[in-house]
C-alpha positions as CSV (number, residue, x, y, z in Angstrom):
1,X,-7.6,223.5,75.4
2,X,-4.9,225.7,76.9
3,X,-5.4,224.4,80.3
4,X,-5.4,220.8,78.7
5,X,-2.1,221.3,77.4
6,X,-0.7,223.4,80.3
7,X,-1.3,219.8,82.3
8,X,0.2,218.1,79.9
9,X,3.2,220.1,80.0
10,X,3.1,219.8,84.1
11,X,2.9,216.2,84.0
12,X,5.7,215.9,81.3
13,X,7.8,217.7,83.6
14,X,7.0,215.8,86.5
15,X,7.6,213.1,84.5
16,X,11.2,213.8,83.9
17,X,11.6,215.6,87.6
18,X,10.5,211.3,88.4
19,X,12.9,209.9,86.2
20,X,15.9,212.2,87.1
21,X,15.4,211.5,90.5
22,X,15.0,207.9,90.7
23,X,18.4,207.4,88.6
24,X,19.9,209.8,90.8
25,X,18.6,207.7,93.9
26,X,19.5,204.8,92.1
27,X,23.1,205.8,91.5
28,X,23.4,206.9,95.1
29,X,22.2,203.7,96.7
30,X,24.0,201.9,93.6
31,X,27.6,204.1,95.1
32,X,26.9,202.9,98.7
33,X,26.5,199.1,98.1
34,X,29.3,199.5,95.7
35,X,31.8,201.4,97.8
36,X,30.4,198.4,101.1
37,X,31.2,195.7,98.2
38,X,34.9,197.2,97.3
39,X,35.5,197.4,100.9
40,X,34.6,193.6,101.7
41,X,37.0,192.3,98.7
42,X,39.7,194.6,98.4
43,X,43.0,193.2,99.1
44,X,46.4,194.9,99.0
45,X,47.3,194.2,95.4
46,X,44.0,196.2,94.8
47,X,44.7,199.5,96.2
48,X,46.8,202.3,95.1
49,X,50.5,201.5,96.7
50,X,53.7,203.3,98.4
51,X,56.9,202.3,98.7
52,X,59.3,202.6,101.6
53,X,60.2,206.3,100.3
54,X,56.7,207.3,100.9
55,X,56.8,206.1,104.9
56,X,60.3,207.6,105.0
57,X,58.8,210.8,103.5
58,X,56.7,211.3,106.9
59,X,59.9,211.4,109.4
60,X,61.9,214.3,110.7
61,X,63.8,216.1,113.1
62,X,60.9,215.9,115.8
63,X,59.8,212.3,115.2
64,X,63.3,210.4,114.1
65,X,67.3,210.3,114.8
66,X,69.2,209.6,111.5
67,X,72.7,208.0,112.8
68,X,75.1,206.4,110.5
69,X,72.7,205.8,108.0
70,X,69.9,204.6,109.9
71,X,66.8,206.2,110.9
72,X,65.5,205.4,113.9
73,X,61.8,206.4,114.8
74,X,61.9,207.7,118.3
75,X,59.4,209.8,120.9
76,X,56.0,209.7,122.7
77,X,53.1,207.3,121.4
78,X,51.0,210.4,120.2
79,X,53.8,211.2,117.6
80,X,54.8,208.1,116.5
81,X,51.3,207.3,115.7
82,X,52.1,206.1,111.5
83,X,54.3,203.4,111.8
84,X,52.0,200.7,112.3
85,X,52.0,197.7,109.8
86,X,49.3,194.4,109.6
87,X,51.4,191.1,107.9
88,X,51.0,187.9,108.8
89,X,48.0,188.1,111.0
90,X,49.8,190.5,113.5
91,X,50.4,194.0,113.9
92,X,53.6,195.5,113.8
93,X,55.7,198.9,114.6
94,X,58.3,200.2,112.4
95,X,61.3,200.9,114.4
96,X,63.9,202.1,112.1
97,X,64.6,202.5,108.4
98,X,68.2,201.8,106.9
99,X,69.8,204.0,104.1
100,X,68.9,200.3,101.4
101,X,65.4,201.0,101.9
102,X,65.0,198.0,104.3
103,X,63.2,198.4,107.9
104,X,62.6,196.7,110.9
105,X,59.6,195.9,112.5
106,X,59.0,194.9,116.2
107,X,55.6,193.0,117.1
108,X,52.9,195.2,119.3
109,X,51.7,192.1,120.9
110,X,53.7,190.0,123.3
111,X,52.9,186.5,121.3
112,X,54.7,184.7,124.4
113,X,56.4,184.1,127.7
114,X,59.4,182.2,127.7
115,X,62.8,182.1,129.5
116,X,65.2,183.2,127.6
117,X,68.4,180.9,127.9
118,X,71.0,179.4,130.4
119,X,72.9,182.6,130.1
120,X,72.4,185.9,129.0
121,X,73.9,185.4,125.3
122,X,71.7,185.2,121.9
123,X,72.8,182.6,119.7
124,X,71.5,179.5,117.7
125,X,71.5,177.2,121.2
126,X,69.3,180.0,123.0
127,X,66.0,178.7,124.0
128,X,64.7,182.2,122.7
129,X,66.5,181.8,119.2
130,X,64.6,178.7,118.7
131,X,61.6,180.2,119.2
132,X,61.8,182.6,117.1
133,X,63.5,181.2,114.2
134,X,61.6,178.0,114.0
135,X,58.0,178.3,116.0
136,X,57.3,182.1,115.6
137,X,59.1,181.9,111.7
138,X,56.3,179.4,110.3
139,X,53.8,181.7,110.6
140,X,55.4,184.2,108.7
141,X,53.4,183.9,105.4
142,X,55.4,184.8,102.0
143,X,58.5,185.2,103.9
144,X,60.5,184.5,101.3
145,X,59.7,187.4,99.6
146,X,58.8,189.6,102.3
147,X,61.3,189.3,104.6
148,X,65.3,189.4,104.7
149,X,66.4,186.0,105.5
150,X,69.1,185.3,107.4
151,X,69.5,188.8,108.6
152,X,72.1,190.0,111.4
153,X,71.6,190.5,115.1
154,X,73.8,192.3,116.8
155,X,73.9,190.4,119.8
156,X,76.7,191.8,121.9
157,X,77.4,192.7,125.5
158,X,76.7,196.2,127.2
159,X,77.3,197.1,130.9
160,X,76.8,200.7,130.4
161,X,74.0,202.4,131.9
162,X,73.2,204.2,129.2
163,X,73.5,201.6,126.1
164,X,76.0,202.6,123.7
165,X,76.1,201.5,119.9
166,X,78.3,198.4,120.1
167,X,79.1,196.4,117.0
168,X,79.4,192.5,117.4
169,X,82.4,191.4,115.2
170,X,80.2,187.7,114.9
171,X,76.9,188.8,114.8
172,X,74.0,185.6,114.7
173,X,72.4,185.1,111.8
174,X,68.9,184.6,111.8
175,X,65.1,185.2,109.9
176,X,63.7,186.5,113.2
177,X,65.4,188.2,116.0
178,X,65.1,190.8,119.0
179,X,65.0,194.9,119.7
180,X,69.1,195.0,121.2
181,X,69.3,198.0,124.1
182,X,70.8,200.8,122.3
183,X,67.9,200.8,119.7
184,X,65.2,200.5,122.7
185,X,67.4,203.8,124.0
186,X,66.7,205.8,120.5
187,X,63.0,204.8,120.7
188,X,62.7,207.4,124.0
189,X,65.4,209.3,123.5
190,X,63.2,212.2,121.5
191,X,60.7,211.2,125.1
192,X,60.9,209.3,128.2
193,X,60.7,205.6,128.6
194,X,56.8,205.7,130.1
195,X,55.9,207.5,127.3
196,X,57.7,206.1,124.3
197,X,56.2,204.1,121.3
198,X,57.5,200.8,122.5
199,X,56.6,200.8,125.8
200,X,53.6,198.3,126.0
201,X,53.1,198.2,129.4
202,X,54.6,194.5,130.2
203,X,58.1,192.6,130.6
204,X,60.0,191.8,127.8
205,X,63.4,190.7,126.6
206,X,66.5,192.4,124.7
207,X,68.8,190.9,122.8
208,X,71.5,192.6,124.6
209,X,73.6,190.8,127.6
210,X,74.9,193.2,130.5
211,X,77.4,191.0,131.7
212,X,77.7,187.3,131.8
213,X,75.5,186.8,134.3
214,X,72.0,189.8,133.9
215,X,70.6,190.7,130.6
216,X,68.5,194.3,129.4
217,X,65.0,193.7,129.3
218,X,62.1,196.5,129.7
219,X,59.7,196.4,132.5
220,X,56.1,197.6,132.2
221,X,56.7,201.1,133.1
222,X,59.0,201.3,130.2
223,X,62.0,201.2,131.6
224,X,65.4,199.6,130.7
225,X,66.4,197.4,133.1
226,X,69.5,195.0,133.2
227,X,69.1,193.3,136.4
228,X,67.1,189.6,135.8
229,X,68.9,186.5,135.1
230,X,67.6,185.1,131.5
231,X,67.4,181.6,133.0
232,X,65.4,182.0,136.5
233,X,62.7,184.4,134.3
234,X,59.9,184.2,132.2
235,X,59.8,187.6,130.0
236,X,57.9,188.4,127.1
237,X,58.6,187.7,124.0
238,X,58.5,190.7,120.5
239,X,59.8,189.0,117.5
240,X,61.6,191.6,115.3
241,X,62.1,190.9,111.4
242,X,63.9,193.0,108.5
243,X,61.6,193.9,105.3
244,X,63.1,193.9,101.9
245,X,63.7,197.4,100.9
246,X,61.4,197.0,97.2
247,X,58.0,195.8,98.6
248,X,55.0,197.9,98.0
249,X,52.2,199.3,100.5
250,X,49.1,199.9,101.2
251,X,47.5,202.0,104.2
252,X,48.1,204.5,106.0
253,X,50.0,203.4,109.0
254,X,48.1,204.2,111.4
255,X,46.7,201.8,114.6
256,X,42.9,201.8,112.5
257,X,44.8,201.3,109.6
258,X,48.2,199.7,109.1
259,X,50.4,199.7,106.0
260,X,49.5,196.2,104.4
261,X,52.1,194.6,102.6
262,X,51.2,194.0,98.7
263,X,52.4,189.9,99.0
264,X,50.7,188.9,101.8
265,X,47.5,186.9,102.0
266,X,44.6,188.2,100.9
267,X,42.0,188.5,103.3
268,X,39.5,186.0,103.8
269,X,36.1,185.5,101.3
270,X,33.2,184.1,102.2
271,X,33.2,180.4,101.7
272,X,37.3,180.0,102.7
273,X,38.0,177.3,105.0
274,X,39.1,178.6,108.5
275,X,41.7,176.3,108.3
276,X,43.5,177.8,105.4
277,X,43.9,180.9,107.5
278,X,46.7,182.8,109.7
279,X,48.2,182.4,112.9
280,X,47.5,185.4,114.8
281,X,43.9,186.4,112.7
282,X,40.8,187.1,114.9
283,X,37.8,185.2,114.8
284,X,34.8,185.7,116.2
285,X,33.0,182.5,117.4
286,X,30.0,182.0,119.5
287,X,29.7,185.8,120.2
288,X,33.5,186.1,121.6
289,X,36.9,187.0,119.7
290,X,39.9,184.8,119.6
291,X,43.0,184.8,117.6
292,X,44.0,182.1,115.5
293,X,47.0,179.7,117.2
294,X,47.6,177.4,114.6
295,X,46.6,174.4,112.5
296,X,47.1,171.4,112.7
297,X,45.4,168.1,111.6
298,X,42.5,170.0,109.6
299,X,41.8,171.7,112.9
300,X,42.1,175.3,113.9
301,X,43.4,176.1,117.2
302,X,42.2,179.3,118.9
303,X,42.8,180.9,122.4
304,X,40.2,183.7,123.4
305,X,41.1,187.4,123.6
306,X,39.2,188.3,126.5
307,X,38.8,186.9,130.2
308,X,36.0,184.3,130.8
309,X,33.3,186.6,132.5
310,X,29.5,186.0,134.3
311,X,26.4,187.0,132.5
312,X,26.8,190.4,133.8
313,X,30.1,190.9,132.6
314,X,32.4,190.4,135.8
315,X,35.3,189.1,135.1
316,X,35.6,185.5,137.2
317,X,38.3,184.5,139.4
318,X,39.0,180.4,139.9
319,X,41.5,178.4,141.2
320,X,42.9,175.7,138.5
321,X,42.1,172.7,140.1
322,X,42.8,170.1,142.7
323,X,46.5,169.7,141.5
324,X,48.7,170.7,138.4
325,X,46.8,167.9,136.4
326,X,44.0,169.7,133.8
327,X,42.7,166.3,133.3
328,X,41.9,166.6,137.4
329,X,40.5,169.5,137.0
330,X,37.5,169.0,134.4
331,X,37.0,165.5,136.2
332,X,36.5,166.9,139.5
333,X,32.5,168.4,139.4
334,X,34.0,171.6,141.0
335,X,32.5,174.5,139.4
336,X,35.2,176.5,141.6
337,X,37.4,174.9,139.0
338,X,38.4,176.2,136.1
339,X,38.6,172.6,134.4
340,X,35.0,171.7,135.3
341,X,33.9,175.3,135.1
342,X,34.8,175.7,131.0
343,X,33.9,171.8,130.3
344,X,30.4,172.5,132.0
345,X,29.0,175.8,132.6
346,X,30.7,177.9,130.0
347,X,30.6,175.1,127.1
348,X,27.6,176.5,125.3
349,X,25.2,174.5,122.9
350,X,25.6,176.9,120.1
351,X,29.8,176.7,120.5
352,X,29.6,172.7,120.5
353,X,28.6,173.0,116.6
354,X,31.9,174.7,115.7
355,X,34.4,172.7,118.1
356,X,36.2,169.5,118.4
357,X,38.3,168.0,120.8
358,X,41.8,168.4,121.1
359,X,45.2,167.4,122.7
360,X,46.7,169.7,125.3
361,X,50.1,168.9,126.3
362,X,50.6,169.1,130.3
363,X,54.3,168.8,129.7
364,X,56.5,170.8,133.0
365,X,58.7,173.6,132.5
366,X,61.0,175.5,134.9
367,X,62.4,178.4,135.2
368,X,65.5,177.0,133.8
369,X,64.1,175.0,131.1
370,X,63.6,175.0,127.0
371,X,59.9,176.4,126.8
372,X,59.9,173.3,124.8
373,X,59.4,170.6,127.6
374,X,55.5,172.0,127.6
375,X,55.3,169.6,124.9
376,X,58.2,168.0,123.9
377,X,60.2,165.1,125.8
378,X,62.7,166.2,128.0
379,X,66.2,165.2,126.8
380,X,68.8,167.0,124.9
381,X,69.0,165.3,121.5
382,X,64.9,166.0,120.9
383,X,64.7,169.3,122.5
384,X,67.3,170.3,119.5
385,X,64.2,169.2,117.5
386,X,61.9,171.8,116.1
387,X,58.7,171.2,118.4
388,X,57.2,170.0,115.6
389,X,59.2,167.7,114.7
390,X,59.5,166.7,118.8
391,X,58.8,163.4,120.2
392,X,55.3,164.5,121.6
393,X,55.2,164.3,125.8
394,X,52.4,161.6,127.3
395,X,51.8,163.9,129.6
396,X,48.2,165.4,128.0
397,X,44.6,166.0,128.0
398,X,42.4,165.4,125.4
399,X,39.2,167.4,125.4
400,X,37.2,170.5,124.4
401,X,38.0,173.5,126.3
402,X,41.9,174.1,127.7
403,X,44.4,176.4,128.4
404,X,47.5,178.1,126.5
405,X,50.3,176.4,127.3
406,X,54.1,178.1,127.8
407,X,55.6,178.5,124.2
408,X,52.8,178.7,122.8
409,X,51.4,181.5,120.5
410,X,49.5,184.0,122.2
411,X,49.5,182.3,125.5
412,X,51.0,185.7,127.2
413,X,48.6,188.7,128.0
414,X,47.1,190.2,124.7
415,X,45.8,193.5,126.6
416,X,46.1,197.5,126.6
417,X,49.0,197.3,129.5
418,X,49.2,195.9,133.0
419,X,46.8,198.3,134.9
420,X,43.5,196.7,133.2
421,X,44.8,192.9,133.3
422,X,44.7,189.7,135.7
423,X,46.5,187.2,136.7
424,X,45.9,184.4,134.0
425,X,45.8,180.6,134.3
426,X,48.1,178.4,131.8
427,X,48.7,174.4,131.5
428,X,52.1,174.2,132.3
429,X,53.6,173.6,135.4
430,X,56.6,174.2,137.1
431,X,57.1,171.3,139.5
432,X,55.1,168.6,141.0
433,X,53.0,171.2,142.9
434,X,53.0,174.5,141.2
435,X,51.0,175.5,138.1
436,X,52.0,178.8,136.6
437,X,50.0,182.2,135.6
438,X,51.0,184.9,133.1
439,X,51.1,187.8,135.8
440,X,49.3,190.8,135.1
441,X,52.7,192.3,134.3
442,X,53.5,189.9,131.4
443,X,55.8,187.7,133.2
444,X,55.2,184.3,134.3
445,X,54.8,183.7,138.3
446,X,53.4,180.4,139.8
447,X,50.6,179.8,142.2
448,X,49.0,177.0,144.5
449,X,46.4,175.4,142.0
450,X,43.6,174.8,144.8
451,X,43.8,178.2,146.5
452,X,45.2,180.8,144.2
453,X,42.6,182.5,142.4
454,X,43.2,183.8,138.8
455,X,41.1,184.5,135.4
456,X,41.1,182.0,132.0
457,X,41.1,182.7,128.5
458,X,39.8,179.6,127.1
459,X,41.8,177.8,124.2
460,X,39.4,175.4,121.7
461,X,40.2,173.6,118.6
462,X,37.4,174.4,115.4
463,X,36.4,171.8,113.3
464,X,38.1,171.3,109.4
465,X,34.3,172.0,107.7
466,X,34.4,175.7,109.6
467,X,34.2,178.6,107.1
468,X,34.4,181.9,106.6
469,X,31.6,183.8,106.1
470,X,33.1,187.9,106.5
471,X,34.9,190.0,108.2
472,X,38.6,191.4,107.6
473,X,40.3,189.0,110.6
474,X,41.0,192.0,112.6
475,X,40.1,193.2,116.1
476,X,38.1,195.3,115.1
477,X,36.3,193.4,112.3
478,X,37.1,189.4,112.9
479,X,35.9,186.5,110.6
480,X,32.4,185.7,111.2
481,X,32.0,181.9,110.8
482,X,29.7,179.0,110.1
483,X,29.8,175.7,109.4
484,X,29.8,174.2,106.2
């Protein structure tokens, strides 16, 4: 009887050891497909918030300059390594902080190459003004209440070596605007140019005029530089805007996770159309990455973050056709050309379920031209048009696979810096028998299309039934798609 109940007693015991152990294993497998879950849906309204005090908390004498009330983040990119903000579909740097609580925010990416103007002066006539305020501002989501509208850009001239802080008495009024000289100069002043925040190892343009004749840009070593004539150059292009000083944030500003801005759209859900989404998202389609262009008609335009490479990985090298004509190109039966190549070889079964065709504009633009004769007619009264609201050019190709085109989003190099990049292929042309690249460097050069050999990052246009099925729309996580 004793050992009867001493086994009863065991076995009770077991019994609850059992229990305890599969609630505790329940709770803990319960915890890590909850915690996955919260990390699929949360959105920015979700998480606990800081405000602009809270990101001004984090600066001081080693990582900022406070000067007349502003403060201006400046040294090496290992210290200013918190200032990094996702809106809009594209990732941002804080540059400075003003004494109302509002801040300025420069892109990270180039989003284009453009010429800047006739002359080196910013105002509402310069090619580079209309970009920004009319084809980079729509897609700006929530701008209204995320951004100061119709800030001030202190547009003025400098001719001092060392840029001094020069008010404008007139300055141009605008939604988006540029970095001017003197606050590139407080960015490296705690560092050296090569080394500073800013420096992302291409070309790209000030606002700031030297004279009447050169304008300060930065080359891809970082350094100020005042000696290239804004019409007979095709820089890089970092939009800056001005936040309101009472929005709210999520984050923690750093590269793997940027301060998210409580207003802006939610991330994508499994089941949203692709179409509803942002310029400058990542996708990931057919097993390689692209960012989101725009939309248009239903369809989703996207241009691929990486090179076209081999089935070992190489990156490949093509000429662009038999002549500036893309048309040329993907009629010819030349797999030497990228045209052919892309409408051929790299068009796979699997990527025709998610594509349509689309219209490319062939449109020319010079050095000395509106980057809006890519697609728009040439002649004064439309290029004062938006380019959406342009009278379209003939002078297109309607197909499956192209090419960025000059102007357009993300049509520059989207890369860690010059040293690991390539010459790349765009649509546009220069003259009758040019065709130009986006140089390694960020810039735009031109090259013999039969015999100059350069890389492609394919643009395609996604059909309207394409959805979402997860992912954040990052790099590092893009939307996963299928079709509906």
């Amino acid at each position: 009887m004793k050992n009867q109940k001493k086994i009863i007693i065991l076995l009770t015991v077991l019994s609850v050891i059992m229990i305890i152990f599969s609630k505790s294993y329940a709770l803990f497998q319960t915890t890590i497909v909850s915690d996955k879950s919260v990390v699929e849906i949360t959105t920015a309204s979700e998480l606990p918030t800081i405000t602009v005090n809270d990101i001004k908390a984090k600066l001081n004498s080693n990582n900022s300059i406070t000067e007349d009330a502003i403060t201006y983040l400046s040294g090496s990119k290992e210290v200013i390594n918190f200032n990094y903000v996702w809106y809009s579909g594209k990732l941002w740097r804080i540059t400075s902080i003003n004494q109302d609580g509002t801040m300025k925010l420069i892109t990270e990416d180039l989003i284009t190459a453009i010429t800047f103007n006739t002359n080196p002066i910013y105002n509402k006539d310069a090619w580079i003004y209309q970009f920004l305020n009319e084809d980079f501002l729509d897609t700006l989501y929530n701008k209204e209440n995320i951004i100061v509208e119709d800030s001030s850009w202190n547009a003025v001239t400098d001719a001092n070596q060392v840029p001094q802080k020069l008010e404008s008495s007139t300055p141009i009024k605008g939604d988006v605007g540029l970095l001017t000289s003197y606050e590139y100069y407080k960015a490296y002043e705690k560092t050296d140019s090569l080394n500073n925040y800013l420096n992302v190892g291409y070309y790209w343009w000030l606002i700031t005029a030297y004279d009447n004749i050169y304008i300060h840009s930065v080359d891809l070593n970082g350094n100020l530089i005042h000696n290239y004539q804004p019409e007979l150059y095709k820089f890089g292009v970092r939009p800056m805007i001005v936040l309101k000083p009472n929005l709210k944030f999520t984050g923690s500003g750093t590269k793997n996770n940027p301060y998210k801005i409580v207003g802006d759209k939610k991330v994508g859900v499994k089941g949203d159309f692709l179409n509803t989404r942002l310029s400058g998202e990542y996708v990931r389609v057919d097993n390689k990455v692209y960012r989101i262009v725009g939309i248009e008609n239903g369809t989703t335009k996207l241009t691929s973050v990486d090179y076209v490479r081999d089935k070992d990985n190489n990156i490949l090298l093509k000429s662009f056709g038999s002549d500036i004509n893309y048309a040329n190109s993907v009629a010819s039966k030349n797999l030497d050309y990228w045209g052919y190549y892309l409408n051929n070889t790299w068009l796979t079964e699997n990527l025709k379920k998610y594509i349509t065709e689309g219209t490319y504009y062939l449109g020319q633009s010079g050095n000395n031209q509106s980057y809006k004769t890519s697609i728009c007619e040439n002649n004064v009264d439309n290029l004062l048009k938006t380019t959406s609201l342009c009278q379209k050019t003939n002078k297109t190709w309607y197909g499956f696979i192209g090419l960025p085109r000059t102007g357009e989003m993300f049509s520059s190099q989207l890369g860690d810096g010059y040293i690991y990049l390539k010459d790349m292929w765009i649509l546009t042309s220069p003259s009758d028998t040019k065709v130009w690249f986006v140089s390694y460097n960020g810039t735009l050069a031109f090259g013999d299309p039969t015999s100059w050999l350069a890389v492609a990052r394919p643009s395609i246009n996604l059909k309207s039934n394409i959805i979402v099925t997860r992912g954040y729309g990052t790099k590092e996580r893009p939307y996963e798609l299928s079709v509906q």
